[in-house]
C-alpha positions in Angstrom: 115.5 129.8 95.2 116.4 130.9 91.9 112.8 131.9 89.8 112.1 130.6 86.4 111.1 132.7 83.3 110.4 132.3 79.8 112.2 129.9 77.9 114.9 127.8 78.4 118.5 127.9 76.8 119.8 124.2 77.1 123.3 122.2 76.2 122.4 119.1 77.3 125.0 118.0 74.7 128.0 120.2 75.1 131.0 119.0 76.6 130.6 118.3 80.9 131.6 121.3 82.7 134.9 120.9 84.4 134.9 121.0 88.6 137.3 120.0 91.1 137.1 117.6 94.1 136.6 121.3 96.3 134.3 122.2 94.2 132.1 119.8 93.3 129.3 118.3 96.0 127.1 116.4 94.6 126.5 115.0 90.9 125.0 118.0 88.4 122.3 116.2 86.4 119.8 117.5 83.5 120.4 120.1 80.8 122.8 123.2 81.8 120.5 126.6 82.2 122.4 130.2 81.9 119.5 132.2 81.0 115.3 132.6 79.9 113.9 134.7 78.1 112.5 138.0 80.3 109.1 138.5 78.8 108.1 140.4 81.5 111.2 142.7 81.6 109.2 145.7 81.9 106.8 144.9 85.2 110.0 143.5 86.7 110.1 144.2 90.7 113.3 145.8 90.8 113.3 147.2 94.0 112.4 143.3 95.8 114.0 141.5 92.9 113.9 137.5 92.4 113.0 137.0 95.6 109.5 138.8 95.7 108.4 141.2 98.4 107.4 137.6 99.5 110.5 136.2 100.4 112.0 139.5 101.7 113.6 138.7 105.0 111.3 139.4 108.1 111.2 138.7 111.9 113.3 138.0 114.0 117.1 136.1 113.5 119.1 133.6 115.6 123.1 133.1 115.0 123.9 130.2 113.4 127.5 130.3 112.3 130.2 132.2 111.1 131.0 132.0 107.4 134.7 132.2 106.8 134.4 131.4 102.7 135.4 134.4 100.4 137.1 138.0 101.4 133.8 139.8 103.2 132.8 139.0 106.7 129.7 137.0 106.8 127.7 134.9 109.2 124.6 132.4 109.1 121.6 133.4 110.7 117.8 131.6 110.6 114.9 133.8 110.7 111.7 133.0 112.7 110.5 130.5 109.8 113.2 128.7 110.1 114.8 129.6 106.9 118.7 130.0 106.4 120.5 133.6 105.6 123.5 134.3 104.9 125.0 137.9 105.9 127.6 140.0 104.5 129.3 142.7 105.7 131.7 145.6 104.7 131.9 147.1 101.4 130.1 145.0 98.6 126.8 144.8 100.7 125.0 147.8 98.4 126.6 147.0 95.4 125.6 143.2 95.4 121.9 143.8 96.1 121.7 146.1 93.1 124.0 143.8 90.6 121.7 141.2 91.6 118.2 143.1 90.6 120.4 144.4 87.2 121.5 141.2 85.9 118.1 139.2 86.8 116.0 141.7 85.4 117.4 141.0 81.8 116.7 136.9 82.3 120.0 135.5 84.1 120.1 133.6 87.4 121.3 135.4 90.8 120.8 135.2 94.5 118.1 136.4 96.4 119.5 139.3 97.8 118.3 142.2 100.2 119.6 144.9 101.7 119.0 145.2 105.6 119.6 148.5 107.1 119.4 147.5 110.5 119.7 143.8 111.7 119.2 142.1 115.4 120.3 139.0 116.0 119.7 137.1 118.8 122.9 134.6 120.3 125.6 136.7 118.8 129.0 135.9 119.9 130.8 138.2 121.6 133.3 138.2 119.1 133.4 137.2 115.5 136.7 135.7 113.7 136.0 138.5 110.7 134.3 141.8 110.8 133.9 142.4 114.2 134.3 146.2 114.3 131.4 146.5 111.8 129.2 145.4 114.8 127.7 147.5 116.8 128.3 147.9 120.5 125.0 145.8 121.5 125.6 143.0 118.8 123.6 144.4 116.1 124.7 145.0 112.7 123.8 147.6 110.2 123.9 147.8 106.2 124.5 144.0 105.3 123.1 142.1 102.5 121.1 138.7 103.2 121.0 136.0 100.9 118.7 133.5 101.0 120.0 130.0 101.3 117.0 127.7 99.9 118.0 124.0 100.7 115.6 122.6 97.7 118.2 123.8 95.2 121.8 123.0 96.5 124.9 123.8 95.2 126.7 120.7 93.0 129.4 122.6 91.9 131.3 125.8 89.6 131.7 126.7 86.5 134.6 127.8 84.6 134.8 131.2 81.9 137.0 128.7 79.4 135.3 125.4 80.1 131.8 126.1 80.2 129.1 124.7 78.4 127.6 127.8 76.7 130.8 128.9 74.7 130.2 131.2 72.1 126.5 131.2 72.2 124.4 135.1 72.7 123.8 134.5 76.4 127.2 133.8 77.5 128.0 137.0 75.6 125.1 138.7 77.1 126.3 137.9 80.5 129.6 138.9 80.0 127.9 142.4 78.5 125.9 142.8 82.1 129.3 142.3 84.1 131.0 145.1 82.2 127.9 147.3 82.3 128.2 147.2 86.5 132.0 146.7 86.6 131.8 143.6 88.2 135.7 143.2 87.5 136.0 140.1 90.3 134.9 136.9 87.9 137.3 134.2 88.9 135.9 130.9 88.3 135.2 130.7 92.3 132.4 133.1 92.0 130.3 131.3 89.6 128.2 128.2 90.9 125.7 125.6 89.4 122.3 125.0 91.7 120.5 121.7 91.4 116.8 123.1 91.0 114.8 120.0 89.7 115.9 118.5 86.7 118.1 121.6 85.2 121.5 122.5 86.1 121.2 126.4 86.7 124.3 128.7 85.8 125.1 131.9 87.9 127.5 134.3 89.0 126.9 133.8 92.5 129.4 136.8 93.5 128.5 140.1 92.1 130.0 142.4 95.0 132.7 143.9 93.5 130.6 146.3 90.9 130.0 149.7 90.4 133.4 151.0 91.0 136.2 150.7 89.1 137.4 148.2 86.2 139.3 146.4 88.1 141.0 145.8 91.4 142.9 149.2 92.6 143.7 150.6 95.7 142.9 151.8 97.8 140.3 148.9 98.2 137.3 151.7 98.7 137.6 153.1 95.2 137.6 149.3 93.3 133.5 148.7 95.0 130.3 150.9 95.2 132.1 153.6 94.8 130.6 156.7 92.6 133.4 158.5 91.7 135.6 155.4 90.4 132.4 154.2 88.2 131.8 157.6 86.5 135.4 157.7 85.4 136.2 153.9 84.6 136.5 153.3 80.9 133.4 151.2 79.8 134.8 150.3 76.1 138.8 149.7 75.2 138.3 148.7 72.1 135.6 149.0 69.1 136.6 146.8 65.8 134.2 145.9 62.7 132.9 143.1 64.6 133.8 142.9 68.1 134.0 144.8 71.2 136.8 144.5 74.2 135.3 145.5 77.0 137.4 146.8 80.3 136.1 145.1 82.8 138.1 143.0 83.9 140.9 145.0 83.7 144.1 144.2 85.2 145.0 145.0 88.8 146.9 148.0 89.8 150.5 147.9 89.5 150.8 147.6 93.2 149.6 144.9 93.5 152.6 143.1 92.0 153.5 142.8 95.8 151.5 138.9 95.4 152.7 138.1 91.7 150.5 135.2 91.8 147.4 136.9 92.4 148.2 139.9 90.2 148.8 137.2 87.3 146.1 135.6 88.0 144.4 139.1 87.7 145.6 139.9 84.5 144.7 136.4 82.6 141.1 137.3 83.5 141.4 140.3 80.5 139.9 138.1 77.9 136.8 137.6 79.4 135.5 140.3 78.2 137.2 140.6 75.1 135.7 139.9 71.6 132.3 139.9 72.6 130.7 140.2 69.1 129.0 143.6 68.3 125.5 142.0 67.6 125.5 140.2 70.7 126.5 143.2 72.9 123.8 145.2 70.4 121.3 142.5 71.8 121.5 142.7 75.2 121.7 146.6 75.4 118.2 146.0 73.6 117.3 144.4 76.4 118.5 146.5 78.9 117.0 149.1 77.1 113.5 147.9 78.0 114.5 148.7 81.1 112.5 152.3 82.7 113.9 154.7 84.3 111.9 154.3 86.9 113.1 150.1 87.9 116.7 151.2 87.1 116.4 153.6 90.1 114.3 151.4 92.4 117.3 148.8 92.3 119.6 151.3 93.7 117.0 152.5 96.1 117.2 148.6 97.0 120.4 148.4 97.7 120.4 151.1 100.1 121.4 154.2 98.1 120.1 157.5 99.1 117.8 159.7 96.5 121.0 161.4 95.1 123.3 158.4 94.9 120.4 156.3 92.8 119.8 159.1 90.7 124.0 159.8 89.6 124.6 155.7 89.5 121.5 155.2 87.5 122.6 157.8 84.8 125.7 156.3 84.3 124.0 153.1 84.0 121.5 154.4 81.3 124.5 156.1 79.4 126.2 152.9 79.3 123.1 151.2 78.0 122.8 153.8 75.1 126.5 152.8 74.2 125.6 149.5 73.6 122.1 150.2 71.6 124.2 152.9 69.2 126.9 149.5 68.8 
């Protein structure tokens, strides 16, 4: 379940976002929700994020079905309560549970992710379509992120960069500030969804895996996700003007990936996402993000996984970036 802070941003009367028949599941109804108001920024769990130390994932799990959506291996499991979680395997696992904690903790929507070091699961198949050699030799599986799937708030559909219904406004700006702060370069219109929770329409980027590495897709595949070494070197501004900022994330692909031209192209018309975004409203959100301690910064890396060292050199890359963007 998605939480609810502060106070609402609504465009009840912009244009109707546009989804497809694959898309779209049900009919979205109510006024369109990107992002409240984080009050409470500063006391901000980071380390159990949306979710809660309440909702953390607990007990024991039963296999419920393999996921074959998206590029990472996942599966469907259902914990002893009889609530629904989806695992992910492979490289984004880390990276996703801390993009998650980041981009809620400054009042946008995300998933309620955790980071499971070790996982049983009891009725595993003996073999899985995808991601079978990341399971261990007696079924279990080890570093994967579980996401909460809350049937009270459904999916009805995804949004689209261009055809939104927050365009030009400070929070669409804001988000698109947060993806370029974590190098989350993968923001196709797939990975965004709309949830059905009441009478609101809530906005998210449901996909945040492919962060903290580098700008954009590269190869080989290791360096472009949760990977120190591109992060600390990836450009985080391209271009400063009077009254804008072009961001690098997303850059465009490696050149070899001209190998698919269609998905390279598709690649490279993503660049003006995070172009233009207008000084004040970049200034804004680093404010934000500046309220941010130390402290929470590090306890969302400690979430996802990351060992003392790791938190410590990904958080001060973080904090630098942050400074960029309060100096704007």
């Amino acid at each position: 379940m998605v939480l609810l802070f502060g106070i609402v941003l609504t465009a009840s009367s912009a244009p109707a976002v546009k989804k497809s028949a694959k898309t779209a599941k049900t009919a979205a109804t109510g006024p369109a929700v990107l992002w409240r108001n984080p009050v409470d920024i500063g006391s901000r769990d980071l380390f159990y994020g949306p979710g809660g130390k309440g909702h953390a994932p607990h007990g024991s799990f039963t296999f419920v079905k393999e996921d074959l959506d998206g590029t990472q291996p996942k599966f469907v499991v259902a914990d002893q309560d009889g609530v629904k979680w989806k695992v992910k395997l492979g490289l984004e696992v880390r990276s996703e549970t801390v993009a998650s904690r980041i981009a809620w903790a400054v009042g946008f929507y995300t998933n309620e992710d955790y980071f499971v070091k070790d996982l049983d699961v009891h009725g595993m198949p003996a073999k899985l379509m995808r991601g079978q050699k990341l399971l261990a030799a007696d079924g279990s599986v080890h570093n994967v992120r579980l996401k909460r799937e809350d049937k009270d708030d459904p999916k009805v559909g995804n949004w689209e960069w261009r055809h939104d219904a927050f365009s030009g406004t400070r929070e669409l700006n804001g988000l698109k500030v947060v993806m370029a702060l974590i190098n989350n370069w993968d923001l196709k219109d797939e990975n965004n969804a709309i949830y059905q929770e009441g009478d609101e329409r809530i906005y998210m980027v449901s996909d945040l895996g492919a962060s903290f590495g580098s700008a954009g897709r590269t190869w080989p595949r290791e360096k472009a996700k949760d990977n120190l070494d591109s992060y600390d070197h990836s450009k985080f501004i391209r271009k400063l003007t009077a009254d804008a900022v072009d961001f690098q994330v997303p850059a465009r692909p490696r050149w070899v990936y001209l190998v698919n031209p269609k998905e390279y192209w598709r690649r490279v018309h993503l660049e003006y996402i995070g172009r233009g975004v207008p000084r004040a409203d970049a200034r804004w959100m680093g404010q934000l993000l500046a309220r941010l301690s130390g402290r929470q910064i590090r306890e969302a890396f400690r979430a996802g996984g990351y060992s003392p060292e790791e938190a410590e050199a990904f958080a001060k890359i973080v904090e630098q970036r942050i400074t960029v963007l309060t100096d704007l």
